[in-house]
C-alpha positions in Angstrom: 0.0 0.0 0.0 2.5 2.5 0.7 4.6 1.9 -2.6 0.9 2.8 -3.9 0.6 5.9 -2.2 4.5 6.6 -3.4 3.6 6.5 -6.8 0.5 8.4 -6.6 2.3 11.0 -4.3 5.1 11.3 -7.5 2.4 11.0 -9.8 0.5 13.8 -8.6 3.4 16.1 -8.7 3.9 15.2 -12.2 0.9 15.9 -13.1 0.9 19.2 -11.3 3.8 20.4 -13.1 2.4 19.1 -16.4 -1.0 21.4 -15.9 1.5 24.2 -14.7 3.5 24.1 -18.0 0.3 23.5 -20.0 -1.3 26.8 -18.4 1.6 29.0 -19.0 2.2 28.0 -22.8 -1.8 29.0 -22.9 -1.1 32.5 -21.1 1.8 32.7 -23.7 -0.5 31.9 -26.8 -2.8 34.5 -25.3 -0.2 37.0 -25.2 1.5 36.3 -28.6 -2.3 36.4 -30.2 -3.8 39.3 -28.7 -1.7 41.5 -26.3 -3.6 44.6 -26.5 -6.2 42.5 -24.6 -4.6 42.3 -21.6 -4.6 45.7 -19.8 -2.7 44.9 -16.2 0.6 43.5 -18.4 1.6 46.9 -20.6 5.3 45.2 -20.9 4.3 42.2 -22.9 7.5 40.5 -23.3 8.5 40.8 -19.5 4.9 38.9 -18.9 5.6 36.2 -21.7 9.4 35.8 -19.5 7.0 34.8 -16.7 5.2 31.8 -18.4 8.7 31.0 -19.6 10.6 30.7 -15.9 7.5 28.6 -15.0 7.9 26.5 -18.2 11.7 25.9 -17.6 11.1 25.6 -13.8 8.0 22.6 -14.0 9.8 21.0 -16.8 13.1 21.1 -14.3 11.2 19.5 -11.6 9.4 16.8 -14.0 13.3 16.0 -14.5 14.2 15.5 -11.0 10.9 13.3 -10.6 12.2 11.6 -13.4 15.5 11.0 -12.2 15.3 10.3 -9.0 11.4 9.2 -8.1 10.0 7.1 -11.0 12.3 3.8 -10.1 10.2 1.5 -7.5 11.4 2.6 -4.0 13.1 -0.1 -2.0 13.5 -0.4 1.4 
């Protein structure tokens, strides 16, 4: 049961980095399509940098779970 919850545990921060990534590369497409529609961000380019560091940053840490979580735990 506990390797279970292991892999759900790793699993679930996958997939949390995953939707992370996927919601930035949205905000990106949003900004590259129509950034005269978003008022609060007048620097466009320093808002797109944003979605980027969280890009490179989730994609880092689906490396790390990668490398060092997705083998089978032993005790």
């Amino acid at each position: 049961m506990s390797c279970n919850l292991r892999q759900q545990t790793v699993d679930a921060l996958r997939a949390e980095a995953q939707g992370s990534i996927q919601k930035a590369r949205v905000n990106v497409e949003v900004y590259l399509h129509n950034p005269v529609g978003i008022g609060e961000h007048s620097d466009v380019l320093s808002a797109i940098q944003v979605q980027l560091d969280v890009i490179s940053e989730q994609e880092e840490r689906i490396q790390v779970l990668d490398k060092y979580f997705n083998e089978p735990h032993t005790h």
